[in-house]
N, C-alpha and C positions, 0 to 999 in steps of 0.2 A: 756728386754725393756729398754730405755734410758732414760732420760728427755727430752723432748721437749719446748723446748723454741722458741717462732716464733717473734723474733726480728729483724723488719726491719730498716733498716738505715733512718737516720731524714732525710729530703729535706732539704739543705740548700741555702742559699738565694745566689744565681749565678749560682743552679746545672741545667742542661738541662736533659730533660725528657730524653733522653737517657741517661743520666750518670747517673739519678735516678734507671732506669730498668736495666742497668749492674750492679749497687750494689747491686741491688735485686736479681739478681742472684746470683753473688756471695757470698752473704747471704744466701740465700738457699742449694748451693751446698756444703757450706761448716756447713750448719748443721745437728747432729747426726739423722741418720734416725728414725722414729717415732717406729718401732720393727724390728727386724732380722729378716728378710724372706731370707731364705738360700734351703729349700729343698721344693719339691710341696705341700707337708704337712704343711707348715707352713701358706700359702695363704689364708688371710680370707676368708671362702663361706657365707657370710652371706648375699649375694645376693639371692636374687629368682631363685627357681632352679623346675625341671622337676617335681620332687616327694614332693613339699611342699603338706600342709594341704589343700590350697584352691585346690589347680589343683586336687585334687585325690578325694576330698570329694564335690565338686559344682556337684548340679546332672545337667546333660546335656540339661534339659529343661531350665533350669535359663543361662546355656552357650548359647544355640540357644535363648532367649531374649535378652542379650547382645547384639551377632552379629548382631540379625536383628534392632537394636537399633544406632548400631555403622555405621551401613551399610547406612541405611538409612538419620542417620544424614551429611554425607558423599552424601546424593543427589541420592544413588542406588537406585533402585526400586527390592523387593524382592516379589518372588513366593512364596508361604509355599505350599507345594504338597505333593502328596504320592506318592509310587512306581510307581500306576496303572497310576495316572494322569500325568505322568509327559512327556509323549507329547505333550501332550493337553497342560501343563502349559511353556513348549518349544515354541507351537506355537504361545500364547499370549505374551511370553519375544520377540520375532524375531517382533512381530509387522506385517508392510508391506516391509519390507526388499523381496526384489528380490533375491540377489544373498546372499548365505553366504558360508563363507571359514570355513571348518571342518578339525581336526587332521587329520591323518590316521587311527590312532585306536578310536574315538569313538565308542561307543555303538551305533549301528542303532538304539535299541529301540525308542531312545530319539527321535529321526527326523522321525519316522513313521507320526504324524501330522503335518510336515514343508512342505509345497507347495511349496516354495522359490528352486528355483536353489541352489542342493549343490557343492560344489566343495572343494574335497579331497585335501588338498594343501598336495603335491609333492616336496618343498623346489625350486621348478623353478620358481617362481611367484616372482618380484622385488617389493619394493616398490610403483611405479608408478601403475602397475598392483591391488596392492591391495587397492590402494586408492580406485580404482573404484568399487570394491568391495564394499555393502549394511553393513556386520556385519561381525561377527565372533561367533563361537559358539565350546567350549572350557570345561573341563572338570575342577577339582580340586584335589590339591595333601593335601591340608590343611587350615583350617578356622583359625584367631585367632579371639577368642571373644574380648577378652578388646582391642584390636587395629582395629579389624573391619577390619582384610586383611586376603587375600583372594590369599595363593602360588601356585601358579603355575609351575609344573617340566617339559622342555624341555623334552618328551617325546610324546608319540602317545597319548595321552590325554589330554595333557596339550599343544602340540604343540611346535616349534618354536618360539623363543618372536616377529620377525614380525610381526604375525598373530595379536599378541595382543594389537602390537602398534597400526597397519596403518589402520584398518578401526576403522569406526564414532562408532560402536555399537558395545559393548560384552557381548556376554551373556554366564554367567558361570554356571556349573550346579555341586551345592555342596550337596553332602551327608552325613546328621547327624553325621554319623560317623568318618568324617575327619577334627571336631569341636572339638578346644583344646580349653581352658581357654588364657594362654596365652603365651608369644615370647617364655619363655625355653623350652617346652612342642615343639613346633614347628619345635625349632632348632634342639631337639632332635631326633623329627621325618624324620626331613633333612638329619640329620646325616645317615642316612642308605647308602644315596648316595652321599655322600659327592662330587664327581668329577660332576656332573645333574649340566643344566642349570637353575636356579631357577629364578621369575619373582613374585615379591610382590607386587598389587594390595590394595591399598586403596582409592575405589571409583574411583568416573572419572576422568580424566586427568583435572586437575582445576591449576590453578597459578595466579599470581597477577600481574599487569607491576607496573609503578614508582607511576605510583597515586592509587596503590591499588584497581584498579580497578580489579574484578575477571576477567577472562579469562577463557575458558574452551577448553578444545580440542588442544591443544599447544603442549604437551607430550603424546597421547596418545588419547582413545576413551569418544568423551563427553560424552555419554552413556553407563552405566553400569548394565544390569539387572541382579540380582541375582536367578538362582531354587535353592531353598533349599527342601531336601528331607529329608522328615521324616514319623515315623513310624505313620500308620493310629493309631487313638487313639482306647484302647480297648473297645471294646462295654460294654453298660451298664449293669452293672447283673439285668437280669429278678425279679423283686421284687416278691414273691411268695401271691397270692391269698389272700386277708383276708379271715379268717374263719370268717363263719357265725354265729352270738353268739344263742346258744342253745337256742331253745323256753323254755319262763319259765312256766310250768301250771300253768294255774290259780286257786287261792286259791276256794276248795268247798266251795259251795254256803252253807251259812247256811240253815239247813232243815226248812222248815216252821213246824210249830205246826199245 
């Protein structure tokens, strides 16, 4: 380790704000770095990483409050469903959508209750074409709770990222189990495919112009609905029967005389 001394050069009275920011760097560069990082080992990790205490030990019910926390303040509208329900809660996120664009590989199950025209996008459909399109209806690769986003992998379930751009409506349909805590946990889980097109969702397409005014729908779909699927909770244990408390006899009557 060296000394660190962080002395910057005084402003003196006729310097220009650029000859003040070259001496600043020249000051910087030429002082002794703050430790020797020479080999991969030497790299502070005292960043947040994959396997800390909070990611391994938050039980996943408190992770699924999060998201639906993060999600919603974000303007999403989330499902909570079960397995069984989760057409039924497909057909309420789709709305009255007419027409909606599906991966290739979804799951049929999910669209058993969709009345709406599907239509298996092919990678032939341009943008123009999709605009006219109602929705989108879209699978998930990964939740992150404390960010409230929602990865999507360039695949048969996840789609192509047009799909997710150009129509008004998306509806995602997330399973308990692809709910991380947070970003390192995600990236890690990224990493399996590291060459996948990946597409990170936080909420609807919103932005601001010059007077801060919101906007919505600029980048993307104003509409976001979330299925979240999760385990039917376990039924209640049967409380077993009071016993009936034992008759007491009644004390014999005293004998009359």
């Amino acid at each position: 380790m060296t000394e660190w001394t962080d002395a910057r050069p005084q402003r003196t009275p006729g310097m220009s704000a650029k000859e003040e920011i070259l001496a600043r760097l020249r000051t910087a560069l030429d002082a002794p770095r703050r430790d020797e990082v020479t080999e991969a080992e030497d790299v502070p990790r005292s960043y947040q990483r994959a396997d800390d205490k909070q990611e391994l030990r938050t039980a996943p019910e408190k992770m699924l409050a999060v998201l639906v926390q993060r999600l919603e303040d974000y303007t999403a509208v989330v499902h909570r469903t079960t397995p069984d329900e989760v057409p039924a809660a497909v057909a309420a996120a789709l709305g009255t959508a007419r027409t909606v664009v599906v991966p290739s590989g979804l799951p049929g199950a999910w669209t058993t209750g969709v009345e709406a025209e599907l239509i298996v996008d092919d990678g032939s459909a341009d943008p123009h074409q999709l605009d006219a399109i109602d929705a989108v209806l879209t699978g998930c690769h990964t939740a992150i709770a404390l960010t409230g986003t929602l990865v999507l992998r360039g695949d048969e379930r996840g789609g192509r990222r047009a799909i997710s751009l150009v129509p008004d409506h998306h509806v995602i349909v997330v399973d308990a189990a692809q709910v991380v805590l947070g970003v390192p946990k995600a990236i890690e889980r990224m990493g399996e495919d590291p060459r996948a097109a990946w597409t990170m969702i936080s909420g609807p397409s919103a932005t601001s112009d010059i007077e801060l005014e919101r906007v919505e729908g600029v980048h993307g779909p104003r509409r976001l609905d979330v299925v979240l699927i999760e385990s039917p909770p376990d039924p209640a244990p049967q409380s077993a029967p009071e016993s009936q408390p034992a008759a007491v006899p009644a004390p014999d009557q005293e004998k009359t005389r």
